[in-house]
VOGU-3710 file (C-alpha; in Angstrom, 3 decimals, decimal comma):
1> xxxxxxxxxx> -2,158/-15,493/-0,730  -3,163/-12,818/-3,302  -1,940/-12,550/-6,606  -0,624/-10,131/-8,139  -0,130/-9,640/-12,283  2,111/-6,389/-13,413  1,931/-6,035/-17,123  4,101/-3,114/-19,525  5,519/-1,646/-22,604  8,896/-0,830/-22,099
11> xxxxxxxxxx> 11,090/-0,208/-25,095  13,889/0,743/-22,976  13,686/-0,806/-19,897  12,569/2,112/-17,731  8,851/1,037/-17,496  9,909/-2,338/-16,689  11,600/-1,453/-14,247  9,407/0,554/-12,345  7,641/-2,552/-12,938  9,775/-4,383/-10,846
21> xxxxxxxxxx> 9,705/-1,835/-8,104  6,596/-1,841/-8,029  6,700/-6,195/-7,607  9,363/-5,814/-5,064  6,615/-3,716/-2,967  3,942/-6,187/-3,600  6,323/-8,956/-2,748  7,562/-7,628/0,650  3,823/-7,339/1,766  3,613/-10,971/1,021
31> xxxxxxxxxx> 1,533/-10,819/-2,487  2,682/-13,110/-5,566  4,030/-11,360/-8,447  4,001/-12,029/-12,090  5,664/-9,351/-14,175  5,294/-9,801/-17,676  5,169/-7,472/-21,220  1,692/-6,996/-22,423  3,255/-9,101/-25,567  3,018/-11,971/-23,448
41> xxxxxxxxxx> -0,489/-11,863/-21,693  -3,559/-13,109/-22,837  -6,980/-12,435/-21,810  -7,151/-16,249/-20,441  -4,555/-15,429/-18,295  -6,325/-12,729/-16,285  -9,142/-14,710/-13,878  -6,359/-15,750/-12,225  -4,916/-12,844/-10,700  -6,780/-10,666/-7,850
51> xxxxxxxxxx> -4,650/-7,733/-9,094  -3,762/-6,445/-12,514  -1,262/-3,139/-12,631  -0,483/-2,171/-15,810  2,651/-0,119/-17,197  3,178/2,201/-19,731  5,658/4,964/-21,019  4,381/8,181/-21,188  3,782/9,210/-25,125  2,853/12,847/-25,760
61> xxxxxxxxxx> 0,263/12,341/-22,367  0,753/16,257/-21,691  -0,873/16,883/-24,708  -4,275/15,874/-23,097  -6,815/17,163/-26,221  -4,617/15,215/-28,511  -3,228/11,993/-26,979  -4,168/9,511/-24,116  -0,318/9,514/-23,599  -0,697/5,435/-23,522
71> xxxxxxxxxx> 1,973/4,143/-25,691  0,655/1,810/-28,617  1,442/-1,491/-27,738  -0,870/-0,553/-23,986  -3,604/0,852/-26,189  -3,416/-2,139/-28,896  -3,586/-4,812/-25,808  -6,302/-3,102/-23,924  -8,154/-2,965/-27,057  -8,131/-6,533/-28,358
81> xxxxxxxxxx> -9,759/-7,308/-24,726  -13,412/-8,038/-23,887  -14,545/-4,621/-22,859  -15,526/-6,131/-19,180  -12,616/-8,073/-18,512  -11,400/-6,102/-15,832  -15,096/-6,445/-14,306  -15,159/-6,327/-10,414  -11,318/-7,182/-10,514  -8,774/-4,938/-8,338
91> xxxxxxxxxx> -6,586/-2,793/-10,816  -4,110/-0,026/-11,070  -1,971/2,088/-13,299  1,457/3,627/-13,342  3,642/5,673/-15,999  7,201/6,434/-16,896  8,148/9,755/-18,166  11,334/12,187/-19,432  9,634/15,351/-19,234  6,081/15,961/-18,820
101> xxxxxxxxxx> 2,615/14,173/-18,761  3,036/10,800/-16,984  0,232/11,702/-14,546  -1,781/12,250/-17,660  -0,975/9,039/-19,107  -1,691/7,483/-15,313  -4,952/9,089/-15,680  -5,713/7,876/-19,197  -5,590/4,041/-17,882  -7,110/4,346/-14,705
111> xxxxxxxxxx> -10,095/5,884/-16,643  -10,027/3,359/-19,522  -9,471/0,296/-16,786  -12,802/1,392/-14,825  -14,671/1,610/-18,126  -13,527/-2,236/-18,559  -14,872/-2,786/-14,776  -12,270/-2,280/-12,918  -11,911/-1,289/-9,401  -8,814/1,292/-9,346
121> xxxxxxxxxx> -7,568/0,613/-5,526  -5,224/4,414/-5,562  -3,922/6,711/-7,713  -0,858/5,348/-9,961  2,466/6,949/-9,777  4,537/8,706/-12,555  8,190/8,758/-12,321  10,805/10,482/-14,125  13,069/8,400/-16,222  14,710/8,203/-19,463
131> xxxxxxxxxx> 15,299/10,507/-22,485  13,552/12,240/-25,140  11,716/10,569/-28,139  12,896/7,261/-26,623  16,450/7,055/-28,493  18,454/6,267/-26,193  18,164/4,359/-22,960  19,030/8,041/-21,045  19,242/8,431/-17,302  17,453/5,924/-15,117
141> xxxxxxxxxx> 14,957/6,852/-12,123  15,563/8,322/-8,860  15,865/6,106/-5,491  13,190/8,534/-4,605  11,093/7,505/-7,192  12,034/4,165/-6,999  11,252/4,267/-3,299  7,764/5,406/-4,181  7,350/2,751/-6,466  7,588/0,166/-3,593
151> xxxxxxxxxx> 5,694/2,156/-1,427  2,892/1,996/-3,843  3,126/-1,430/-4,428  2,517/-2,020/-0,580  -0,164/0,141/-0,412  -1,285/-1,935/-2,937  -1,595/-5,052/-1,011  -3,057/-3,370/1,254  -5,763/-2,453/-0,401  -6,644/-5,513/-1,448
//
């Protein structure tokens, strides 16, 4: 059985859980799940997953020349990795957004994971959730999007 680890910022519980969605997928195409915060993953943890997906809320991402869009706490865990820690290893990316630029921030990780070595299996979603600035929890995703976050995580396993 594969193994699957789904890692995320979420500071108000939208990224998580497209998170979950996204595990729910995996899970119903008969991958394990782990679905943690980046807070609580550490580099020692990684060998043993064949899959690492990794979350983040979209932060000014559709101001490309400026900003990655990768919230902080991504950007500070990716960073305190070995560079080639993703090396050979299947990964993917997905984003949470109010407004604009989660496909920018989608794009921002799935660039930085294959400069760590990683194998990006498809194209991350971004889904519309949320509200503004991040000060309140605001509305929550669509069962459209939420649909599309399973379907991705099946695609997922299938890929891998």
């Amino acid at each position: 059985m594969s193994r699957a680890l789904i890692t995320y910022y979420s500071k108000t519980g939208h990224t998580q859980q497209a998170g979950e969605d996204i595990a729910e997928g995996l899970r119903e195409a008969g991958v394990e799940v782990t679905l943690k915060p980046v807070s609580e993953v550490e580099p020692a943890d990684l060998p043993g997953y064949d899959l690492i997906v990794i979350g983040s809320p979209c932060h000014a991402g559709s101001v490309r020349v400026l900003f990655s869009g990768i919230a902080g706490p991504v950007s500070e865990w990716l960073g305190a990795l070995p560079w080639k820690v993703f090396a050979g290893k299947a990964v993917a990316a997905f984003a949470v957004h109010f407004s604009l630029g989660a496909k920018a921030t989608v794009e921002s990780l799935q660039r930085l994971l294959t400069d760590m070595g990683g194998r990006v299996l498809i194209p991350g979603p971004a889904v519309k959730a949320g509200a503004p600035l991040s000060l309140w929890r605001g509305p929550d995703a669509s069962p459209e999007d939420r649909e599309h976050l399973r379907h991705f995580g099946r695609n997922l396993a299938r890929e891998l």
